[in-house]
Each structure stands twice: as structure tokens, then as C-alpha cells.
PAZATOR-62347 format. One record per residue (C-alpha): residue in one letter; chain; x, y, z. Coordinates in pm, whole numbers. Each point is the difference from the previous one (the first is absolute). Last residue first. Layout:
<nodes>
NODE residu chaine   east  north     up
NODE      A      A      X      Y      Z
...
</nodes>
This chain:
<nodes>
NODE residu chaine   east  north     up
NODE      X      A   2792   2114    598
NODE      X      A    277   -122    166
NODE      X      A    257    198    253
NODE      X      A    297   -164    152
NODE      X      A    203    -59    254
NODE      X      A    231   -329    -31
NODE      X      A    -96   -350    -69
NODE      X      A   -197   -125    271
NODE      X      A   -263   -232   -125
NODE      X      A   -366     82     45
NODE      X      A   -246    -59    255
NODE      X      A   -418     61     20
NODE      X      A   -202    183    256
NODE      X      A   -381    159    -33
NODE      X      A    -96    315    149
NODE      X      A   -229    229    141
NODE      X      A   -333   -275     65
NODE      X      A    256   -248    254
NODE      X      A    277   -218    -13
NODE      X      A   -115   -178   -299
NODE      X      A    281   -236    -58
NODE      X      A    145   -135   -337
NODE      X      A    302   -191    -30
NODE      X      A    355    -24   -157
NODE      X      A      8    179   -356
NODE      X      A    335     78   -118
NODE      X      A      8    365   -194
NODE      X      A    358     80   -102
NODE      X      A    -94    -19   -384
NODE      X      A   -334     40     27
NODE      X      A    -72    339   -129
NODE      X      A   -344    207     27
NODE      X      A   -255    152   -287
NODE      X      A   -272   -133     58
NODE      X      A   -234   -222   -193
NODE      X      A   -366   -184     -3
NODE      X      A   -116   -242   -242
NODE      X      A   -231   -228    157
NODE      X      A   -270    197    213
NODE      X      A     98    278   -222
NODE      X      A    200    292     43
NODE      X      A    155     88   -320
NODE      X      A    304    262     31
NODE      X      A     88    286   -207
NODE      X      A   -312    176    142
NODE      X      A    234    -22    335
NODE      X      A    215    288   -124
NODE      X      A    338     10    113
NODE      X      A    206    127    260
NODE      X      A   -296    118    267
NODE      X      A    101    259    336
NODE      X      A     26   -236    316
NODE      X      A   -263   -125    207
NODE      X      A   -124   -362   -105
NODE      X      A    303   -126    225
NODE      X      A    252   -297    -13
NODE      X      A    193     31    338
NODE      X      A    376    -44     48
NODE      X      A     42   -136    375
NODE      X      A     83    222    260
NODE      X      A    339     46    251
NODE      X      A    248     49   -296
NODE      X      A    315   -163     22
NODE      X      A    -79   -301   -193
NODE      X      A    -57    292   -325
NODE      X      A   -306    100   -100
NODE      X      A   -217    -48   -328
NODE      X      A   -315    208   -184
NODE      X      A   -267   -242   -154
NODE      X      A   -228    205   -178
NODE      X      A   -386    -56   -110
NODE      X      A   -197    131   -262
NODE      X      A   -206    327     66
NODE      X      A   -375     43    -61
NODE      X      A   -244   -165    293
NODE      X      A    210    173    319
NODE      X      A    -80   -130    275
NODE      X      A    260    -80    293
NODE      X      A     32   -386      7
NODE      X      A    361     18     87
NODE      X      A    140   -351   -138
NODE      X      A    317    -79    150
NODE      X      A    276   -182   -115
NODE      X      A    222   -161    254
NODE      X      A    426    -73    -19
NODE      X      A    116   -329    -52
NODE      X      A    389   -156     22
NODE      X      A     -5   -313   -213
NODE      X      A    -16   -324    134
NODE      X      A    337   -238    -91
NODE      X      A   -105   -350   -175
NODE      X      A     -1    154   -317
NODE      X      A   -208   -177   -249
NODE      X      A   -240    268   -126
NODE      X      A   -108    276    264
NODE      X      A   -327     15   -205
NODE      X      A   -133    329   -260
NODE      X      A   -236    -16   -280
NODE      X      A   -267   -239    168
NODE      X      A    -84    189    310
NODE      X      A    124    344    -76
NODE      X      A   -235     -7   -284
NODE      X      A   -275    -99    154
NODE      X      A     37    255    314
NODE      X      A      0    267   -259
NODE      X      A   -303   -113   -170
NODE      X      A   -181     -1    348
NODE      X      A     54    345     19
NODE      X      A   -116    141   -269
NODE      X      A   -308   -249     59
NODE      X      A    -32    219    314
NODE      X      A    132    303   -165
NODE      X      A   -345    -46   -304
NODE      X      A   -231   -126    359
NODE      X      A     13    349     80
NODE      X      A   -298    117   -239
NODE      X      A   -112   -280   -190
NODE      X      A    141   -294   -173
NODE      X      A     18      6   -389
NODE      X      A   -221   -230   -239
NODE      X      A      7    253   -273
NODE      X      A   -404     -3    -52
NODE      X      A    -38   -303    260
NODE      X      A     45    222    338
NODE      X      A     98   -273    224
NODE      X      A   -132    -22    353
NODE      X      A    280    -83    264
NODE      X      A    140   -335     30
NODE      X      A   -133   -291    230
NODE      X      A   -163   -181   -250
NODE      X      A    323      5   -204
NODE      X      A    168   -161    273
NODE      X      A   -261   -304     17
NODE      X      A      5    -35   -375
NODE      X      A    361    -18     14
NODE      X      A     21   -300    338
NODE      X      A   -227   -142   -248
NODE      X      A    148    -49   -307
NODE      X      A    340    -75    177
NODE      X      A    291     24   -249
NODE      X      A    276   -181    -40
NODE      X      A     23    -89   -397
NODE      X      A   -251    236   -124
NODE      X      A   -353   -193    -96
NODE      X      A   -156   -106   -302
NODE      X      A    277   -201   -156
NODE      X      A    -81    -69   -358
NODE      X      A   -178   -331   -172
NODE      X      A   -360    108    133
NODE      X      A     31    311   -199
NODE      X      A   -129   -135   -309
NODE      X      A   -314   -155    135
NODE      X      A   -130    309    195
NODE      X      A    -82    147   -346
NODE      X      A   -304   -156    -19
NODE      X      A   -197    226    197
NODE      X      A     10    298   -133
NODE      X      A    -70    338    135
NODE      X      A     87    346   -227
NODE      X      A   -359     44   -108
NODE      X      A   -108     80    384
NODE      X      A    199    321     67
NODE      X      A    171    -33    353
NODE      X      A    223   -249    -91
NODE      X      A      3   -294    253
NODE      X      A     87   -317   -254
NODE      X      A    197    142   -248
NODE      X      A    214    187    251
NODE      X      A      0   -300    247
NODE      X      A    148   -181   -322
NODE      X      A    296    266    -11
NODE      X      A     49     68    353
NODE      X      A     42   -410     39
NODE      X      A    280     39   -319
NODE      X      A    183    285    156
NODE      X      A     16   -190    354
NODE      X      A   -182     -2    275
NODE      X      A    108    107    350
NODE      X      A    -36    403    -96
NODE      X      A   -379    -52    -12
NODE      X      A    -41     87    364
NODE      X      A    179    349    -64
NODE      X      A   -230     61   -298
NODE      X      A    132     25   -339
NODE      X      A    233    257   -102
NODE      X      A    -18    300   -310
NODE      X      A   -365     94     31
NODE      X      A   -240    122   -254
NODE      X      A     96   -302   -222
NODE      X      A   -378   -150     19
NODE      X      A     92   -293    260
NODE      X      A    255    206    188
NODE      X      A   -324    265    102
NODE      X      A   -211   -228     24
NODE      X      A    240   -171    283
NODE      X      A     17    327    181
NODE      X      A   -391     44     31
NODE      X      A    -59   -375    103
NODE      X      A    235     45    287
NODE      X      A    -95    350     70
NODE      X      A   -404   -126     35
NODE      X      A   -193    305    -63
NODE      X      A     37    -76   -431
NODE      X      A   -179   -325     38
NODE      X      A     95   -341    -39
NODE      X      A   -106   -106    392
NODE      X      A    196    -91    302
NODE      X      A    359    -21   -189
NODE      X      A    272   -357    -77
NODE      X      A   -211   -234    119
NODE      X      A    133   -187    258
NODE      X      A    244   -334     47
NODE      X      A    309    106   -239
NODE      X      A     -4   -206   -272
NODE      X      A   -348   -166    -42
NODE      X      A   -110    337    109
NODE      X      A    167    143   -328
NODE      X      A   -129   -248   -201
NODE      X      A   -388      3    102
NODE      X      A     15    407    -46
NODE      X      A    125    -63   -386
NODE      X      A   -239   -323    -25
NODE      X      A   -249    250    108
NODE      X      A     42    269   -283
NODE      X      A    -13   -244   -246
NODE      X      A   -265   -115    130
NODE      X      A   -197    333    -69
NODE      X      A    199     35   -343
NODE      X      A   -211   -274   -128
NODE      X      A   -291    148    -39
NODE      X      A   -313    196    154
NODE      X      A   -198    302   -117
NODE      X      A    -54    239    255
NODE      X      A   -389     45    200
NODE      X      A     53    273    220
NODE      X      A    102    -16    403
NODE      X      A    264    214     17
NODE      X      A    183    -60   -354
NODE      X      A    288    147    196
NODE      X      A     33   -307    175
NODE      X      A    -67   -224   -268
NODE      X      A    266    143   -244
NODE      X      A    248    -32    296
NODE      X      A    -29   -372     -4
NODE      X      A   -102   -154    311
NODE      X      A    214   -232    188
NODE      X      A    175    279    265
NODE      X      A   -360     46    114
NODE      X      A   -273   -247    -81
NODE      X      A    -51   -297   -262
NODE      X      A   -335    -72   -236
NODE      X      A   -322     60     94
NODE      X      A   -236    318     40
NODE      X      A    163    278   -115
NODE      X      A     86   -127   -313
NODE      X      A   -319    126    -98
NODE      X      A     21   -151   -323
NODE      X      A    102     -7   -377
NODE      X      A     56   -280   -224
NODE      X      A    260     -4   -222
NODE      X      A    178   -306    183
NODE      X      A   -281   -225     60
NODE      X      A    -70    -23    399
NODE      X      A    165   -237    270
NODE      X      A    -37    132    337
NODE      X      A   -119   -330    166
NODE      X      A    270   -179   -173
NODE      X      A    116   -102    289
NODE      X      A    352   -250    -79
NODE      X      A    365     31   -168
NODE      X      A    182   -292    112
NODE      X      A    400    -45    121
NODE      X      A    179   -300    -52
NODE      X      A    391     21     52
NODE      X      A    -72    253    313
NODE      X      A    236   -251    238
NODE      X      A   -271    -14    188
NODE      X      A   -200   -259   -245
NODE      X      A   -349     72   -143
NODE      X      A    -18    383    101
NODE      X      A   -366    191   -122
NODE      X      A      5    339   -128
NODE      X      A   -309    207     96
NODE      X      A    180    136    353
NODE      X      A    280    110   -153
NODE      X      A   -134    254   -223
NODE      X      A   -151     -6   -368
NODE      X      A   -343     92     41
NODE      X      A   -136    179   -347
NODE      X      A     54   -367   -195
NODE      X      A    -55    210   -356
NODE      X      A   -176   -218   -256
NODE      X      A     29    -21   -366
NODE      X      A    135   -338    -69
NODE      X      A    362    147    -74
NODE      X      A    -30    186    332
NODE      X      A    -34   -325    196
NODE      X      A    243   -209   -131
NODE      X      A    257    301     26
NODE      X      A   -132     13    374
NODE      X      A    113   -326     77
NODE      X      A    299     -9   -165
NODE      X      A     96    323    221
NODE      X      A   -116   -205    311
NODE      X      A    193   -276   -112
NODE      X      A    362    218   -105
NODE      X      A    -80    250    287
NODE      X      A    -17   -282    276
NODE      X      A    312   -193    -85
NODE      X      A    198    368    -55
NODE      X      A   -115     93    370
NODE      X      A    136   -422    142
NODE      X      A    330    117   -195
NODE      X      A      0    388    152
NODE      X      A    -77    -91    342
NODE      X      A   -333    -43    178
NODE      X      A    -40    350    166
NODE      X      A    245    203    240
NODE      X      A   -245    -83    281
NODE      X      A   -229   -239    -55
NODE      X      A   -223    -73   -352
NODE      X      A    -54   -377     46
NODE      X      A   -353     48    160
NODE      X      A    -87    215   -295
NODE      X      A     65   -286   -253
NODE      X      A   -333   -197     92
NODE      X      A    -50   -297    165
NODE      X      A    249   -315    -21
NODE      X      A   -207   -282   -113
NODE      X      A   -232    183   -238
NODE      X      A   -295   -203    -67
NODE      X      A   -124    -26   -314
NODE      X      A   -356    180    -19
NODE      X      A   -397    -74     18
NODE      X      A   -318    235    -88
NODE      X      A   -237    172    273
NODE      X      A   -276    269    -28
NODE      X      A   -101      7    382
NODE      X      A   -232     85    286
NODE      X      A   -250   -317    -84
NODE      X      A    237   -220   -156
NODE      X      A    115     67   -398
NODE      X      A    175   -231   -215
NODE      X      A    257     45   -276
NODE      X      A    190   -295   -100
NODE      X      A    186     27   -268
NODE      X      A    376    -36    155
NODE      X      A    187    336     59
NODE      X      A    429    -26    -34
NODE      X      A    177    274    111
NODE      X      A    160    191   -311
NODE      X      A    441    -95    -52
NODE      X      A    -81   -257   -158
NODE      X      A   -239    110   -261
NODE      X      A   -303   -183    -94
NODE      X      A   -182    148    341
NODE      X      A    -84    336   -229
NODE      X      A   -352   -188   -111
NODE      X      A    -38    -53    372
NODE      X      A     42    290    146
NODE      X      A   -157    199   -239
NODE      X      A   -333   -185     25
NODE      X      A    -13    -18    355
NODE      X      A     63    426     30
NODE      X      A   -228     64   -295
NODE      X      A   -283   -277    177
NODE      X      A     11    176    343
NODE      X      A     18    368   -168
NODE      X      A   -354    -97   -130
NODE      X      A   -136   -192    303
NODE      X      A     35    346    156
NODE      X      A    264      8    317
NODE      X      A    -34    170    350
NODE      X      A   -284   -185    128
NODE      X      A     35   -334   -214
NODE      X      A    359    -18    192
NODE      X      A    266   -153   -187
NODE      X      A    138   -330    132
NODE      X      A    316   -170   -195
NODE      X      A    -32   -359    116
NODE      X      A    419   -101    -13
NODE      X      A     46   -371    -86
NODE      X      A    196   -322    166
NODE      X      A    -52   -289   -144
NODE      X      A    -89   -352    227
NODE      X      A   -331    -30   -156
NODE      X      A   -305   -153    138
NODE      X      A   -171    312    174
NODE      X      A    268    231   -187
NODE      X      A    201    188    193
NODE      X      A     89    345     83
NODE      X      A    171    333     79
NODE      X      A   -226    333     12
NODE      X      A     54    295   -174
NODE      X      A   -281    293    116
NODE      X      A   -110    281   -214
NODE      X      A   -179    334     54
NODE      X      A    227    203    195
NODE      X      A    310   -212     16
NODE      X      A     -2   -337    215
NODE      X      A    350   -230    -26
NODE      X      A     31   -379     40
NODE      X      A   -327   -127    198
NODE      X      A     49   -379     32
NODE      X      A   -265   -311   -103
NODE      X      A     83   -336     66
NODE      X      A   -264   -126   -192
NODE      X      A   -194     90   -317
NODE      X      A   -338   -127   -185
NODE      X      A   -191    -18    314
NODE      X      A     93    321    176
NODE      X      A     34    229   -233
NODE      X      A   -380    -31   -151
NODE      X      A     10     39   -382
NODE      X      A   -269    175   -194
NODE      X      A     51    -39   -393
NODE      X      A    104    280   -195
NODE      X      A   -245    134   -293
NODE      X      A    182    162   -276
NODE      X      A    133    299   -104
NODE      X      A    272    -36   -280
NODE      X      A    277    283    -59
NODE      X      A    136    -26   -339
NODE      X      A    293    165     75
NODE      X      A    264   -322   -137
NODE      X      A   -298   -166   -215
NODE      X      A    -24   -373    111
NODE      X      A     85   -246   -230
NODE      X      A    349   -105     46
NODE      X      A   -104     27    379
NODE      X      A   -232   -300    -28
NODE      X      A   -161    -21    300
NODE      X      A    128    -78    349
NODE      X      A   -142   -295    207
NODE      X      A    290   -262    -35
NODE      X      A    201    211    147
NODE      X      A   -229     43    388
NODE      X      A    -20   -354    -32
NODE      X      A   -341   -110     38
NODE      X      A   -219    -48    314
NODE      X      A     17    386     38
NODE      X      A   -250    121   -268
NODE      X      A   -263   -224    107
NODE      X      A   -184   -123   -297
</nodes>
């Protein structure tokens, strides 16, 4: 009987009494595209499989032919990837696959639901999808995965390109290519399949090449990197290895070795930090998947804040030594610095008073000197130069005392006449601020 002049539903087996991994090889029947289909559209092209959008010869349905390349691809990993897809297609959030396998004279093929609105990763822009449409997509694709891992199977390609959008308000989202589907507990060059750079697990990387056993933590893993491009529009380091300073500073938060978090995680809040923790720790035991649920009733990002616009700017910092996370060399008086200019910004305002308050400058002299804290030495109106903050003057107090860290920096300085008006770089030897007249003075 022609496999295609039923309904493509009315063809599947008995799924109550099929074995979950039971795995059965079996003759497919030669199809020729061009009779049984019309309308035929390429969708996407990989490296050995072709989507294509069709028709039915006498059928007005739309399906997805899911081409795999008889080159590239044994019959053997043909029938695991069918056979997983569909017997996982019972959950709603899992693309549908009809039984229907075929093969043409270049291809394995087997049928799919069609996805109306593509895939998610032409939705991530800048700054992400938002945190209500992110939350939408971790609760399915986390459901997802939970279905998965409690049939014994690790997906092994979780990015945004294998999950499927059904309307573009992200209220239906499918998990789909199973091509990388093992058993968890099985081991494997992981080498060879499964996701690339910032979406591999560190355990893979530094497994270089040698079979590792597999398991749930590895999605785990890539839900955690799925999220935080969901939020901010870019994965949040290159690759999960110690080289990369992003990665290397947020292993270092992750297993208490650091105090702060990231500069481009500072947008999210306590609760995010905490699931991301559970989700991207560097030690594979410590993933889980299913605790994404109970977070999804707590705000996940700082009221205000601009996920990208902060993983932008922490791109563009200098390297970060992740053993005590401290800047290096001169850049400790350049965050010095910027601390001051902080506080002077939101501690001190000129307040309701419609009068403008007489100014004198602050200088900056940029004269090295890597051990001293600075001094702010005052002058009357009469005098013909501005007071000048220096880094050349004999120490007060000892800067041990002090913790400079990207986020918890201190000097000793007073703000009580201090009113900060601008900021202008007028050059490499100094910087200029103004403060409130008051009377001369002398703070330290």
C-alpha cells in the first residue's frame, strides 16, 4: 500500500506498545519527492540535513520533510534519531514527527509539524526577548527537558536554533532535532556532535576529545546559557574554559571563590543568580533542571537595568584575574577613581535652591605614584590656582585597611561640602569636578 495515500495519523503504531529505546530497524519504502509532494520550499540546510516545506499531492496540510543525507548519516543513527522523535512527540512542548519514514535516492527522510514562526533565534535582538516572553520559554523548554531526562535521554542540543516558535508572542515554543539524542550514562566522543563554544559544558572541553559519560547536567548547562541570551541577546562568554576571563570570573562566584558576580550579571536579580547558579556550575553534579519552575514566580531582572547595554560594558573591561577578582596594575586608581566620581554623583545635589552655588575646580594630577591615598588640599577665592587632588603626598593610613574590588572599593574622603556638577576630560594630566564653596579647607 502506498504509504502516503493514507493519513499521515492514521498510519502510526501502537505507541502503548512500543518499548520507549527499543530501537526497530526496518525496511523504508522508496518515495520520489516529486510525485507524492507539491509546493516544495527549502527552509534551512545544515551539513548533512535539509528541511523542506510541503504538501501533500491531494492534501491541503502543510508538513516539514526532514532530509538527512545517506552520505553523512548511517541508517542506524537515522532510525535512533526518527524513533526518538517521535516516541518524545507526546509532549507539548516536543515537535510533533508523524510515522512516516521514507527514503529517496540521496536521503533518509521522516515528516514534522510545521512551525509557523521559525525558530527562537530570530527573536533574540538586541537586549534579548524580555524577562516575561524569557520566563515563557524556560518554563516549556525546562518541561521539556524534565520529560526527557525522566525517560533516560539527554537532548545534547539545546540552543535557539532547535526550538521551534508556534505563535510570536513565544506562548508556544517546541523542543525539536533530536539528532544528538543518546542514553544518559552512555559515554561518547562528544567531540563529534552536540553544541559549540559558549554552549558546551566545561566537562566536555577539558574532556578533549575522550569518550565522557553523558546526563542530564549537559542540558542543564544549556538551558543556563539559553536563559541568559534569552535575556540579554548574546551568550554570556566565548567558550567555558578557564582562558576565557568571562567564564573564569563567573566560576569563580559559582563555587564561592569569589565574593561578586560578573559585571554583566549585575542586571539580574538575587533569585536569577541563584537558578543560573544551579544551572551553570562548573562541577557537573550540582545542575538540575527542574528547579527552573520555582523561580518563575520572582522578578528576574533589576528594576532599570539594561542587560545588554551591561554585557556590552563588561566586554569592554580589562582582563579579570578570577583568584581574587581584582583589576590589574593601574586600573586599581582608575576604578579608585571612578568610585569617587559615584559617590559625588548620587550623595551630593544642589537640592531645591533656586540660587547656583559659587564652584571652585578639582583637579586630578595623574602623577604616578601606585601606594599613597589621595588628598584634597583647599584655597581660598583669592588664590590664583585651583586645589588639586594629588597621588604625591606622604600616606595617612594604610590602604591594606581598604578592599579594592571591582564592587566594593573605599577611600577615605568627606562629602560634606562636595557638590558634584559635571565631568570633563580636559586632557591625560587631569580630570575636573566642582564643589560647594564653604570656606578653606583641607579633607582627607
Amino acid at each position: 500500500m502506498d504509504p502516503f495515500s493514507l493519513n499521515l495519523a492514521e498510519a502510526e503504531p501502537d505507541a502503548a506498545t512500543a518499548r520507549f529505546h527499543d530501537i526497530q530497524m526496518q525496511g523504508l519504502p522508496y518515495v520520489e519527492v516529486e510525485r507524492e509532494f507539491r509546493d516544495v520550499r527549502l527552509l534551512a540546510s545544515g551539513w548533512y540535513t535539509k528541511i523542506f516545506l510541503a504538501r501533500q499531492r491531494f492534501r491541503e496540510d502543510k508538513l516539514v520533510l526532514k532530509c538527512i543525507q545517506k552520505g553523512t548519516t548511517s541508517k542506524e543513527d537515522f532510525f535512533r534519531e526518527f524513533h526518538y522523535s517521535y516516541q518524545l512527540s507526546q509532549h507539548p512542548n516536543i515537535v510533533k514527527s508523524f510515522y512516516s519514514p521514507f527514503v529517496t535516492r540521496t536521503s533518509y527522510v521522516f515528516t514534522e509539524e510545521v512551525a509557523p514562526c521559525g525558530d527562537l533565534s530570530q527573536y533574540l535582538r538586541r537586549g534579548g526577548i524580555g524577562e516575561a516572553a524569557s520566563k515563557r520559554v524556560a518554563e516549556q523548554v525546562s518541561a521539556a527537558l524534565a520529560f526527557m531526562h525522566s525517560k533516560g535521554l539527554v537532548h545534547r542540543d539545546v540552543t535557539p536554533e532547535n526550538i521551534l516558535v508556534f505563535d510570536s508572542q513565544l506562548h508556544v515554543v517546541k523542543l525539536s532535532d533530536f539528532g544528538s539524542t543518546r542514553r544518559a550514562g552512555e559515554g561518547e566522543d562528544l567531540a563529534a556532535g552536540g553544541p559549540v563554544a559558549a554552549w558546551t559544558p566545561p566537562e566536555v572541553r577539558q574532556a578533549g576529545g575522550e569518550a565522557i559519560c553523558m546526563g542530564p547536567w549537559q542540558d542543564a548547562w544549556a538551558l543556563g546559557v539559553l536563559l541568559f541570551t534569552c535575556l540579554t541577546g548574546r551568550p554570556p562568554w566565548s567558550a567555558a574554559h578557564i582562558s576565557d576571563p568571562h567564564y573564569r570570573w563567573w566560576a569563580a562566584w559559582a563555587t564561592h571563590s569569589a565574593r561578586r558576580p560578573p559585571h554583566k550579571f549585575r542586571c539580574f536579580t538575587p533569585r536569577l543568580l541563584r537558578l543560573l547558579r544551579h544551572l551553570l556550575h562548573p562541577l557537573p553534579e550540582k545542575r538540575c533542571v527542574t528547579d527552573v519552575a520555582k523561580y518563575l514566580s520572582y522578578p528576574w531582572l533589576v528594576h532599570g537595568a539594561d542587560p545588554y547595554q551591561a554585557a556590552v560594558e563588561d566586554a569592554l573591561r580589562d582582563p579579570i584575574d578570577a583568584q581574587n577578582t581584582k583589576p590589574r596594575g593601574v586600573t586599581l586608581f582608575k576604578a579608585a577613581e571612578k568610585k569617587v566620581r559615584e559617590a559625588l554623583r548620587s550623595h551630593l545635589c544642589y537640592g531645591n535652591s533656586p540660587q547656583k552655588p559659587h564652584r571652585k575646580t578639582v583637579r586630578f594630577d595623574d602623577t604616578p605614584d601606585d601606594n599613597t591615598p589621595y588628598q584634597v588640599t583647599g584655597c581660598s577665592d583669592k588664590e590664583p590656582s585651583p586645589p588639586t587632588i594629588s597621588r604625591k603626598f606622604t600616606p595617612i593610613c594604610d590602604l591594606s585597611s581598604f578592599d579594592f574590588t571591582p564592587y566594593d572599593m573605599s577611600l577615605p574622603y568627606d562629602t560634606d561640602t562636595f557638590d558634584f556638577i559635571h565631568y570633563e576630560d580636559s586632557g591625560s594630566s587631569y580630570e575636573s569636578y566642582d564643589y560647594e564653596d564653604s570656606s578653606d579647607f583641607t579633607y582627607v
